[in-house]
PDB file of N, CA, C and O in Angstrom:
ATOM      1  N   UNK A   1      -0.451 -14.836  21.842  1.00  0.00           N
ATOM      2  CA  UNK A   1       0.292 -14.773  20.600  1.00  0.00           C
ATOM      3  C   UNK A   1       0.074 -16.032  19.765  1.00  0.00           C
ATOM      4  O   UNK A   1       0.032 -15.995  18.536  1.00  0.00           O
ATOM      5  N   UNK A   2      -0.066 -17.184  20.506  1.00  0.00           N
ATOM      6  CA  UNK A   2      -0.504 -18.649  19.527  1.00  0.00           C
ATOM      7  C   UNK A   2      -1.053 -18.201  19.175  1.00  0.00           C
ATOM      8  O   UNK A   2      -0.489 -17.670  18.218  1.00  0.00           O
ATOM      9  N   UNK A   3      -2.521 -17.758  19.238  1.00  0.00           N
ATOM     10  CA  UNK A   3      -3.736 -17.195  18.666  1.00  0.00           C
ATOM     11  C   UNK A   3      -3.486 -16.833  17.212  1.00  0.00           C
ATOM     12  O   UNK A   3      -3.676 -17.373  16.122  1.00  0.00           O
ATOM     13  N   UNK A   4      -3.067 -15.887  17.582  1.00  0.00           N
ATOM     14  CA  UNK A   4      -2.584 -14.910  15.882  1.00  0.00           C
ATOM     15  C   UNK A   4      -2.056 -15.430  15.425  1.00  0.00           C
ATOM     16  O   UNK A   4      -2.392 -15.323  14.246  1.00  0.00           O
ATOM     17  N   UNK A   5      -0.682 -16.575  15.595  1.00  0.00           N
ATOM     18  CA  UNK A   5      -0.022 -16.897  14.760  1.00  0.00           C
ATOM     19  C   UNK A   5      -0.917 -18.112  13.695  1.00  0.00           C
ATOM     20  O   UNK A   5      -0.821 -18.246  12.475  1.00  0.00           O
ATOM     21  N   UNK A   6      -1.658 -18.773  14.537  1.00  0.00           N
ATOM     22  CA  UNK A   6      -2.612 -19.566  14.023  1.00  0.00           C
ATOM     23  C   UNK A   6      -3.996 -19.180  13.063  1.00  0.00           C
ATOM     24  O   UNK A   6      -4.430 -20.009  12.264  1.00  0.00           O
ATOM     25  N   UNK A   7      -4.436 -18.246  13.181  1.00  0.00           N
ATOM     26  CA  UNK A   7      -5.146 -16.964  12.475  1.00  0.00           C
ATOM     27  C   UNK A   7      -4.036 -17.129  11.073  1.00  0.00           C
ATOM     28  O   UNK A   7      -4.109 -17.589   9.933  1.00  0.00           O
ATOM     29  N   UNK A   8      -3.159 -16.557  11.803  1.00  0.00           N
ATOM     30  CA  UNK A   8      -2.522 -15.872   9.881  1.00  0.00           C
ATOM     31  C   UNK A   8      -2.234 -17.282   9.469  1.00  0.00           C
ATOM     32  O   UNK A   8      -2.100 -17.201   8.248  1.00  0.00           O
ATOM     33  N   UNK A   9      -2.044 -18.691   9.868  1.00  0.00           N
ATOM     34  CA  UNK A   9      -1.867 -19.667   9.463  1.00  0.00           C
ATOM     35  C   UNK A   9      -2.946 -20.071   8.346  1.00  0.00           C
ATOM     36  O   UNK A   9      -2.847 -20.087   7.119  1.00  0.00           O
ATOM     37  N   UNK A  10      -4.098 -20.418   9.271  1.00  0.00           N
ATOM     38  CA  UNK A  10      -5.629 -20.413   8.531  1.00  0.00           C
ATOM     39  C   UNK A  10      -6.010 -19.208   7.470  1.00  0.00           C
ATOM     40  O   UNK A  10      -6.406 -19.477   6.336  1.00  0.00           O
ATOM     41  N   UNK A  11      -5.901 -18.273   7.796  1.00  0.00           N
ATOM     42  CA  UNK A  11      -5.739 -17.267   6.870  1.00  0.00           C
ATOM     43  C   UNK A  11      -5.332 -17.163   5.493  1.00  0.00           C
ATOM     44  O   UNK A  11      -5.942 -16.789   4.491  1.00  0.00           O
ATOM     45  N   UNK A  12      -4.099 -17.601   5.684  1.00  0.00           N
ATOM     46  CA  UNK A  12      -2.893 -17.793   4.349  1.00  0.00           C
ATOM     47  C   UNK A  12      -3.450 -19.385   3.490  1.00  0.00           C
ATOM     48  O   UNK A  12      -3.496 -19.501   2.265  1.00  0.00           O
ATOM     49  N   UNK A  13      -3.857 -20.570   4.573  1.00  0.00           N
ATOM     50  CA  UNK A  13      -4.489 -21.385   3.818  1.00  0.00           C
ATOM     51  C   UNK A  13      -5.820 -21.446   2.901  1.00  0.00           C
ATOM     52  O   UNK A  13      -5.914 -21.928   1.772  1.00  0.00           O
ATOM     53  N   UNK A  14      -6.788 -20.852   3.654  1.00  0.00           N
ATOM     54  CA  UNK A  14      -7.859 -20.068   2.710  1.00  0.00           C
ATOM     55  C   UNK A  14      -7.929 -18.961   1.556  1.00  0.00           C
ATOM     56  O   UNK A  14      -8.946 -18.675   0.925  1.00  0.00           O
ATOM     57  N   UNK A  15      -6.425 -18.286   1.366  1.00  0.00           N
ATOM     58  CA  UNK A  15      -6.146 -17.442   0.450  1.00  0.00           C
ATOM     59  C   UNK A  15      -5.555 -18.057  -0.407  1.00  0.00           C
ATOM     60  O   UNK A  15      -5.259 -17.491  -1.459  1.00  0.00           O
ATOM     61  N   UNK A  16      -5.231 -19.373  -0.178  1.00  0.00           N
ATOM     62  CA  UNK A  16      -4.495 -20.051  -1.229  1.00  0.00           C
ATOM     63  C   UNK A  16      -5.604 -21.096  -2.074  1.00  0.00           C
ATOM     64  O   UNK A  16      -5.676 -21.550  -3.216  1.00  0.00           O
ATOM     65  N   UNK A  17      -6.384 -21.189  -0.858  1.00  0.00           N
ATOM     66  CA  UNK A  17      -7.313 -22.308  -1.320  1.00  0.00           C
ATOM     67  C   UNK A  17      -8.241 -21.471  -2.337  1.00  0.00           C
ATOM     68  O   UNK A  17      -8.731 -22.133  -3.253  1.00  0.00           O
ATOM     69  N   UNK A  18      -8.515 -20.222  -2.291  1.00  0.00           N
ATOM     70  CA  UNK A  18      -9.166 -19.264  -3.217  1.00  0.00           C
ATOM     71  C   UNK A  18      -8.946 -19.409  -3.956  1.00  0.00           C
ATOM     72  O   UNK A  18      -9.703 -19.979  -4.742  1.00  0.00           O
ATOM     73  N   UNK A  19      -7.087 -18.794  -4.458  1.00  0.00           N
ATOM     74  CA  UNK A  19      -5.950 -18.512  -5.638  1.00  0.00           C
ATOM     75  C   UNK A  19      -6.438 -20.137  -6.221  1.00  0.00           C
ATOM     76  O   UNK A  19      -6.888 -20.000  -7.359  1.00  0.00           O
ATOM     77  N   UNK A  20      -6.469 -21.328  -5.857  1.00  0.00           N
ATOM     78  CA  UNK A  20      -6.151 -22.495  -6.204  1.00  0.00           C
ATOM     79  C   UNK A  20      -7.608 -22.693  -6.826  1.00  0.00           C
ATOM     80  O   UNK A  20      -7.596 -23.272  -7.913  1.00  0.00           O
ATOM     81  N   UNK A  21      -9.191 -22.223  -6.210  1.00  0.00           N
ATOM     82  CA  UNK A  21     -10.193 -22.329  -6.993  1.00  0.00           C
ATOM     83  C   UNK A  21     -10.293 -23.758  -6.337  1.00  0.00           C
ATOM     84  O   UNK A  21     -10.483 -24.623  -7.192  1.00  0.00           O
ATOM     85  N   UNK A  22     -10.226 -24.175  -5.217  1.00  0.00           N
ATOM     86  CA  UNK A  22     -10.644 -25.017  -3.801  1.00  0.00           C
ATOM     87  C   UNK A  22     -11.662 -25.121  -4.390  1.00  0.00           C
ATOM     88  O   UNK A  22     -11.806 -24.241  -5.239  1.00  0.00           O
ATOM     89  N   UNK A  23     -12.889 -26.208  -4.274  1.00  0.00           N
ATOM     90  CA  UNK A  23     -14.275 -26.051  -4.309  1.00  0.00           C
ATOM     91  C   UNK A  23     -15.129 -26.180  -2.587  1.00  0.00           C
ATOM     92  O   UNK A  23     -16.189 -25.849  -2.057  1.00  0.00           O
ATOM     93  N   UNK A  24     -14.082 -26.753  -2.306  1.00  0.00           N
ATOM     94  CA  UNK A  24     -14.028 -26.860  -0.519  1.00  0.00           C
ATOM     95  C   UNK A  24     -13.721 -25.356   0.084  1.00  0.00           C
ATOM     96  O   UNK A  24     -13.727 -25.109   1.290  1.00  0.00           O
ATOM     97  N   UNK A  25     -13.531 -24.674  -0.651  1.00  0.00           N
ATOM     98  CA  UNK A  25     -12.802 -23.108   0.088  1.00  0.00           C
ATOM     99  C   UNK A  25     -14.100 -22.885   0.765  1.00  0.00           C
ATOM    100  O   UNK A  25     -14.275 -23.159   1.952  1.00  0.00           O
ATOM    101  N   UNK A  26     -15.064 -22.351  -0.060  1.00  0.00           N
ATOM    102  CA  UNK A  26     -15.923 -21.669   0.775  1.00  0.00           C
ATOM    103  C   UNK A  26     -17.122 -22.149   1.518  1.00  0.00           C
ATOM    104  O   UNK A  26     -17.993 -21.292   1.668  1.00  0.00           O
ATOM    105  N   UNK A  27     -17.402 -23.532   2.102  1.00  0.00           N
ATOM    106  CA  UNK A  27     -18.000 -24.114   3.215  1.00  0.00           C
ATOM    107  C   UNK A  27     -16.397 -23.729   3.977  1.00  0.00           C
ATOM    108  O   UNK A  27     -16.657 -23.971   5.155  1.00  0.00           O
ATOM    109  N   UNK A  28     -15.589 -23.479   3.960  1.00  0.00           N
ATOM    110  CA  UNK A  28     -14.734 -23.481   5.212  1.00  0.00           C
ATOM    111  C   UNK A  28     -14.320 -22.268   5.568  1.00  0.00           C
ATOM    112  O   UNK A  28     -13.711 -21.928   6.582  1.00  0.00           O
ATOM    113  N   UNK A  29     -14.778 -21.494   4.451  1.00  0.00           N
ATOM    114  CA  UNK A  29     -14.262 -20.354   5.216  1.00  0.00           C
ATOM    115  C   UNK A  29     -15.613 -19.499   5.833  1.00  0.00           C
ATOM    116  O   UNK A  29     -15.464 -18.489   6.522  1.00  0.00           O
ATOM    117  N   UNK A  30     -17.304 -20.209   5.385  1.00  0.00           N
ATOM    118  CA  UNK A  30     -18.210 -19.994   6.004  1.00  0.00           C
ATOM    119  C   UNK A  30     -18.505 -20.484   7.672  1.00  0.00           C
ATOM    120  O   UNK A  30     -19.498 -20.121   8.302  1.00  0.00           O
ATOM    121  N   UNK A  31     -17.718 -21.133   8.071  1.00  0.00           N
ATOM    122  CA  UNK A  31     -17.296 -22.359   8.893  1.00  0.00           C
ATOM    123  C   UNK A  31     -16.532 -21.076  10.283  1.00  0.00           C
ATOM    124  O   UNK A  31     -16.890 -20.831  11.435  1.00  0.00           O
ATOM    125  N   UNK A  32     -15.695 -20.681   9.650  1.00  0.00           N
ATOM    126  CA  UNK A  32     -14.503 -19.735  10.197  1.00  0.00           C
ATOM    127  C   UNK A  32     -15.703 -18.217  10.436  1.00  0.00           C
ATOM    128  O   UNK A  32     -15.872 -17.767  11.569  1.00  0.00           O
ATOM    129  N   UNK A  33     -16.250 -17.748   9.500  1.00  0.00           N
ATOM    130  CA  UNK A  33     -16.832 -17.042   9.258  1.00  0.00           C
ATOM    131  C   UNK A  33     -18.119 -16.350  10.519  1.00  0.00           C
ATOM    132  O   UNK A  33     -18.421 -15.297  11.080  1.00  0.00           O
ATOM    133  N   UNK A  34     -18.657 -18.225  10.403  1.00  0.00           N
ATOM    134  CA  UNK A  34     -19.969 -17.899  11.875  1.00  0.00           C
ATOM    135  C   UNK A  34     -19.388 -17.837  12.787  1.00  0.00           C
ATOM    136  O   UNK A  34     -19.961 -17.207  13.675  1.00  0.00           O
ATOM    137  N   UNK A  35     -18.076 -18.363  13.124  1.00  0.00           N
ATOM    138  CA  UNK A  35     -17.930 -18.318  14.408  1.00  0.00           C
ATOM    139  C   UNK A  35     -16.503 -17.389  14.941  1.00  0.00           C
ATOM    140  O   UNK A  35     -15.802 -17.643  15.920  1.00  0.00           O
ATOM    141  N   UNK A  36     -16.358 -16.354  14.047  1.00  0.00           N
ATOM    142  CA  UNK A  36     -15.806 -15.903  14.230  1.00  0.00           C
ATOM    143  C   UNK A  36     -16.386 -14.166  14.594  1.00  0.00           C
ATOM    144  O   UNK A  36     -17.178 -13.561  13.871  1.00  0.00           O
ATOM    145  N   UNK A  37     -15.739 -13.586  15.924  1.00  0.00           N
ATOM    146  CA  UNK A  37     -16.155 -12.086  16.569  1.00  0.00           C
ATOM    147  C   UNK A  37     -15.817 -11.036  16.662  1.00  0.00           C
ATOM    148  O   UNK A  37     -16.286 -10.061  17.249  1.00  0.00           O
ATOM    149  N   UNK A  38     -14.309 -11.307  15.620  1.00  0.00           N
ATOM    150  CA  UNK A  38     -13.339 -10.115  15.182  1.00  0.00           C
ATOM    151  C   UNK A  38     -14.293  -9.229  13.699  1.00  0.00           C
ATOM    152  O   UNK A  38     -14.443  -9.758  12.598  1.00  0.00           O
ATOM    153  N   UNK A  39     -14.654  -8.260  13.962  1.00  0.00           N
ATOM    154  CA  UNK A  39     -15.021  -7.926  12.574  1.00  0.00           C
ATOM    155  C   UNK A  39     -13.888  -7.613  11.469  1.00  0.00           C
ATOM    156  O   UNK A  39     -14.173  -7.434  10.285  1.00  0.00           O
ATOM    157  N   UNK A  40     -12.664  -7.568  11.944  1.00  0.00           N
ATOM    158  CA  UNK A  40     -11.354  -7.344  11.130  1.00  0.00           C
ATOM    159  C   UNK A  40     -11.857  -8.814  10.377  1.00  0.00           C
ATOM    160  O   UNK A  40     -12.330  -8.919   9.246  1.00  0.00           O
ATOM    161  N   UNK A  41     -11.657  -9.667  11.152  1.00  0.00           N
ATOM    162  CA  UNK A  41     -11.377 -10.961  10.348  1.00  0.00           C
ATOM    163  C   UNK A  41     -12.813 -11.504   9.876  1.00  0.00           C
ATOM    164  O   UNK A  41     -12.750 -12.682   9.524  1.00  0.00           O
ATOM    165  N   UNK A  42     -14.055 -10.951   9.786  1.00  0.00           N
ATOM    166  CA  UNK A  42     -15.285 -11.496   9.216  1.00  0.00           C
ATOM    167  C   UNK A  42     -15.159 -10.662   8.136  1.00  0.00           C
ATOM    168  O   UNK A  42     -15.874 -11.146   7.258  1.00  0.00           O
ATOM    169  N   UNK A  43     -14.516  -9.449   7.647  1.00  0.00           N
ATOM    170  CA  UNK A  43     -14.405  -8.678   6.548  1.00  0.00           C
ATOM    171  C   UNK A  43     -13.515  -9.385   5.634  1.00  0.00           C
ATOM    172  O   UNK A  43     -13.886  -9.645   4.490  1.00  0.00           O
ATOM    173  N   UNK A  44     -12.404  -9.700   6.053  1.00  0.00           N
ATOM    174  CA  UNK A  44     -11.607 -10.731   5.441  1.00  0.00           C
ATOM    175  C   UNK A  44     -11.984 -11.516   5.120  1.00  0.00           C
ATOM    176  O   UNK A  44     -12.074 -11.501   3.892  1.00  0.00           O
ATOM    177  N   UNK A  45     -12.454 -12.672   5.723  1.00  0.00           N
ATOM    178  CA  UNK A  45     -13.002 -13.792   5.263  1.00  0.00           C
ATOM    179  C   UNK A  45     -14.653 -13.066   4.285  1.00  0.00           C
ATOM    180  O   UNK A  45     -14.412 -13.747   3.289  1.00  0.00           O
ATOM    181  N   UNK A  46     -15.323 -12.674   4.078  1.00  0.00           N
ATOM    182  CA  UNK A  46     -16.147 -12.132   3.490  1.00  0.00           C
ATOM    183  C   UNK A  46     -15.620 -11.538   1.979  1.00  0.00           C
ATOM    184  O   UNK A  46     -16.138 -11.694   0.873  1.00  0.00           O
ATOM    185  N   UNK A  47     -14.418 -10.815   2.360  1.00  0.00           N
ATOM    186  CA  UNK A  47     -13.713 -10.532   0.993  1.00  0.00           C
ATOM    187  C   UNK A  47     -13.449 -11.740  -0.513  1.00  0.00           C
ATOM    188  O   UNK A  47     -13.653 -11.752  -1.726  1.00  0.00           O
ATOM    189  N   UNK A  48     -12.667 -12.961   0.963  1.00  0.00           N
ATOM    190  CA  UNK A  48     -12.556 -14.162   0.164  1.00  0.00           C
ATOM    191  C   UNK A  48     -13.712 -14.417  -0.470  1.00  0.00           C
ATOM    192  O   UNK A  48     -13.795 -14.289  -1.692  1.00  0.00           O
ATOM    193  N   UNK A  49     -14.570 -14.742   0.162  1.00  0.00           N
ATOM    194  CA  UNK A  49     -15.991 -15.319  -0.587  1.00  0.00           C
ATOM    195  C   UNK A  49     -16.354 -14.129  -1.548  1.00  0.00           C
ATOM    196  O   UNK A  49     -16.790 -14.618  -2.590  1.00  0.00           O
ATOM    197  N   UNK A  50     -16.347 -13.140  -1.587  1.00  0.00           N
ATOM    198  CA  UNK A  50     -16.645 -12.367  -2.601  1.00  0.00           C
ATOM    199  C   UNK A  50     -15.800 -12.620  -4.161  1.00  0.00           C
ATOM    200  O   UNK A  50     -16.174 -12.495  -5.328  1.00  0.00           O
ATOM    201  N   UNK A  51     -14.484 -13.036  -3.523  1.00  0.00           N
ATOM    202  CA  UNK A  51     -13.270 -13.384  -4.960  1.00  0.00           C
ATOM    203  C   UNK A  51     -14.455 -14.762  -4.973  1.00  0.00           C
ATOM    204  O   UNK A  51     -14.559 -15.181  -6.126  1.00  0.00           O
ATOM    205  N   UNK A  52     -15.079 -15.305  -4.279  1.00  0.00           N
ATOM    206  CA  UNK A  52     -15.079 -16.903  -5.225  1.00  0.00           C
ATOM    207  C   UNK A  52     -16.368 -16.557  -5.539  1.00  0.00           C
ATOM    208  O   UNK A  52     -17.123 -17.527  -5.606  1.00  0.00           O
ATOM    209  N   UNK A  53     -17.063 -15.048  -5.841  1.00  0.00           N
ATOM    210  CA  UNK A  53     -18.179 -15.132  -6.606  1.00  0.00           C
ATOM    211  C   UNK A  53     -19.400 -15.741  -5.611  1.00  0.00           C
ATOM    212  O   UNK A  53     -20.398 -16.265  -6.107  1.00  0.00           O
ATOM    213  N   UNK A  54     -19.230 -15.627  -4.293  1.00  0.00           N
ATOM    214  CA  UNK A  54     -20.411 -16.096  -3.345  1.00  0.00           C
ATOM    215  C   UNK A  54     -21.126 -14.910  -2.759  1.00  0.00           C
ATOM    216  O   UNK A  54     -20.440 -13.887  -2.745  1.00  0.00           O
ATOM    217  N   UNK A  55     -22.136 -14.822  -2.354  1.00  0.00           N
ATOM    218  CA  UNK A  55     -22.391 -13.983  -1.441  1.00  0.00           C
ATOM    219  C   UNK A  55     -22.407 -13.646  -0.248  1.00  0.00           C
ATOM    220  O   UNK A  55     -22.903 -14.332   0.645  1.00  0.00           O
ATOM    221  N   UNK A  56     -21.588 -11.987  -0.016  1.00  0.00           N
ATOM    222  CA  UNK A  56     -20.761 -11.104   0.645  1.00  0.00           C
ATOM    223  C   UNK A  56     -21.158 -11.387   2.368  1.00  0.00           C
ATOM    224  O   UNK A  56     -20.242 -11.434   3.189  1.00  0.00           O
ATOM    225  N   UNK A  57     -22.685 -11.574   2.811  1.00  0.00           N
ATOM    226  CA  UNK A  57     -22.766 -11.795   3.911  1.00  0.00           C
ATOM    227  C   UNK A  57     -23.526 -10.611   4.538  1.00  0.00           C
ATOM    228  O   UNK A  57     -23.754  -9.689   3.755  1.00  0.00           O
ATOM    229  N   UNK A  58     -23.847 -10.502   5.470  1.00  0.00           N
ATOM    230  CA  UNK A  58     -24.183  -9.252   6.386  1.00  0.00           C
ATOM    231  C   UNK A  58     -23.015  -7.824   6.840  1.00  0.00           C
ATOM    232  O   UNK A  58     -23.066  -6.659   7.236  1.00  0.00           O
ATOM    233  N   UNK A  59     -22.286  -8.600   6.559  1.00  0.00           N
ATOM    234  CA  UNK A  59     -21.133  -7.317   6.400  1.00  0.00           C
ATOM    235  C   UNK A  59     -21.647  -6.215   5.534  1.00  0.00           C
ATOM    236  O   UNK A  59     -21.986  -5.076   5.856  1.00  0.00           O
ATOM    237  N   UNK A  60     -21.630  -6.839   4.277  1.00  0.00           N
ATOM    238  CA  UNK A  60     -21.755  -5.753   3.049  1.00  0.00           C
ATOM    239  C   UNK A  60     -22.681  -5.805   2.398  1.00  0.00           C
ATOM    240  O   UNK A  60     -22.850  -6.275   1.273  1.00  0.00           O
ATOM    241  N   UNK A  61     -23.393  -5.275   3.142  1.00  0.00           N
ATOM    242  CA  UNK A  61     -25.056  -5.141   2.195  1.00  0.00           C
ATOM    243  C   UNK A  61     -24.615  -3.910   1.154  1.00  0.00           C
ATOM    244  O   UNK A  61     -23.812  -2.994   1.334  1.00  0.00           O
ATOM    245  N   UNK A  62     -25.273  -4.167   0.236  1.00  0.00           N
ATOM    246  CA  UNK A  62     -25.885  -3.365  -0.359  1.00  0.00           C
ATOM    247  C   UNK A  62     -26.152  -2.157  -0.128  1.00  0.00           C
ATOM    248  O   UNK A  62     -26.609  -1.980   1.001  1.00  0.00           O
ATOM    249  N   UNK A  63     -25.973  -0.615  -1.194  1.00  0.00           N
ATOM    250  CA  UNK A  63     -27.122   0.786  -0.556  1.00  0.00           C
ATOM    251  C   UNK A  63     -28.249   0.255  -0.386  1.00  0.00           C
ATOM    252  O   UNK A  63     -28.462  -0.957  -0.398  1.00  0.00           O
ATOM    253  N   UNK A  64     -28.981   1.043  -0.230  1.00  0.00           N
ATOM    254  CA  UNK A  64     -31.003   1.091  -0.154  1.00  0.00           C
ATOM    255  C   UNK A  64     -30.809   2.305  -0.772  1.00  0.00           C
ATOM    256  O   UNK A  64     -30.572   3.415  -0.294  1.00  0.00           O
ATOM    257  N   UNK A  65     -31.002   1.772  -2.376  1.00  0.00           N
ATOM    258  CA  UNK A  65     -31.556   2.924  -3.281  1.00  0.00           C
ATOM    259  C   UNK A  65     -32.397   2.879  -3.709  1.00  0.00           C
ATOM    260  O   UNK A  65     -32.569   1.977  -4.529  1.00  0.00           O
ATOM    261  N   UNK A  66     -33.565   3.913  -3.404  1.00  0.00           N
ATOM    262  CA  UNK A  66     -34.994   4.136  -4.205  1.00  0.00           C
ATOM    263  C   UNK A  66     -35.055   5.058  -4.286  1.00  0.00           C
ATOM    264  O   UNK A  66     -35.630   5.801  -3.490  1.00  0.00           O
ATOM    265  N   UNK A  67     -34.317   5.474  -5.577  1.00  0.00           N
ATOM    266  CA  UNK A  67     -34.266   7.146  -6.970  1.00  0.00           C
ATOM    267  C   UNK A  67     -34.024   8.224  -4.844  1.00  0.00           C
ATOM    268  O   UNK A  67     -34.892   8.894  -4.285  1.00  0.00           O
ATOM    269  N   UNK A  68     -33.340   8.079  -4.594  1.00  0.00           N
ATOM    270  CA  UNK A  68     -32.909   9.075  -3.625  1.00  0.00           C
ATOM    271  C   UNK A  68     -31.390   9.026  -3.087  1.00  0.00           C
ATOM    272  O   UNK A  68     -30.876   8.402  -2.158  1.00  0.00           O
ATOM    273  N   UNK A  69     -30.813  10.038  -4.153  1.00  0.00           N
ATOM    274  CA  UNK A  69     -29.606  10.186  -4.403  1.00  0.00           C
ATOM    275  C   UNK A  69     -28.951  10.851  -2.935  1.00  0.00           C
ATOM    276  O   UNK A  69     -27.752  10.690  -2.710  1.00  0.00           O
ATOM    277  N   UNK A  70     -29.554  11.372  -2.262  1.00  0.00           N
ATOM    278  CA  UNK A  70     -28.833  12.001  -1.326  1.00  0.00           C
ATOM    279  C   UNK A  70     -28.785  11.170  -0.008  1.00  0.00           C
ATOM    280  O   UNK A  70     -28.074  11.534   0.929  1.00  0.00           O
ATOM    281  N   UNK A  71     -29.955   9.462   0.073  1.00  0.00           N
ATOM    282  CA  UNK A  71     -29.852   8.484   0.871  1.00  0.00           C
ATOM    283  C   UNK A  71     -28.113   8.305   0.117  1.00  0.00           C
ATOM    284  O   UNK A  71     -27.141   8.937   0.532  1.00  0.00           O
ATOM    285  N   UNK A  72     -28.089   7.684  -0.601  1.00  0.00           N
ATOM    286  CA  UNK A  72     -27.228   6.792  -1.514  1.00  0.00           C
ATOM    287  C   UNK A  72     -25.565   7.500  -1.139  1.00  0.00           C
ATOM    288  O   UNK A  72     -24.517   6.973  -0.766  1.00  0.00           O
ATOM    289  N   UNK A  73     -25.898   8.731  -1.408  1.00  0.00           N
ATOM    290  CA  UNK A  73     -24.064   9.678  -1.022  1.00  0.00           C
ATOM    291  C   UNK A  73     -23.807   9.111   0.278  1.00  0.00           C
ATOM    292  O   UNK A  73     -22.812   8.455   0.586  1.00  0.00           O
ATOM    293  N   UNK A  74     -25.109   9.517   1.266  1.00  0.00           N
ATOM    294  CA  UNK A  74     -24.955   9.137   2.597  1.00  0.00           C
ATOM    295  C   UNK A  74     -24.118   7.999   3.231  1.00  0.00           C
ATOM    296  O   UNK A  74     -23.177   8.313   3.960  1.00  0.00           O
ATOM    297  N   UNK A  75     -24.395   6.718   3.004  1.00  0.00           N
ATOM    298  CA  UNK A  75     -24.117   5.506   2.780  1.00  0.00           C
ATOM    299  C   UNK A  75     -22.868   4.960   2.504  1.00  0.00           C
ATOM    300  O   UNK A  75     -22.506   3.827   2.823  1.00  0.00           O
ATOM    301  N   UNK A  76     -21.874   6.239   1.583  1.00  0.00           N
ATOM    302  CA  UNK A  76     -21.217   6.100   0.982  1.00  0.00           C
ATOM    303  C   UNK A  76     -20.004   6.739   0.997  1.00  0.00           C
ATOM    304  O   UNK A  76     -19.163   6.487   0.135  1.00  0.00           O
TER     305      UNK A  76
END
């Protein structure tokens, strides 16, 4: 239970450090990011970096669209 409570601790500080426009936010939440094995919480932290305009990570690639609409639904 420490665990988690410490999670949503760090958590709530990196969501603030976002809201606040941190310039330190996102080396730290890339930091949290590698070494973290929860995919709950690499989506999260991935989300953040997406609000600060960074890029999303291996989580969220992109479709693979080339003019083939029925790859693309797939995907989706």
């Amino acid at each position: 239970m420490k665990k988690k409570d410490s999670s949503e601790k760090i958590f709530y500080a990196l969501s603030k450090a976002v809201e606040n426009n941190d310039p330190n936010a996102a080396k730290r939440i890339r930091e949290i990011l590698n070494s973290s094995e929860d995919p709950s919480e690499m989506r999260y932290l991935e989300g953040l970096l997406m609000m600060l305009g960074e890029s999303p990570g291996e989580l969220e690639d992109p479709p693979d669209i080339e003019d083939d609409q029925e790859e693309y639904w797939e995907e989706y």
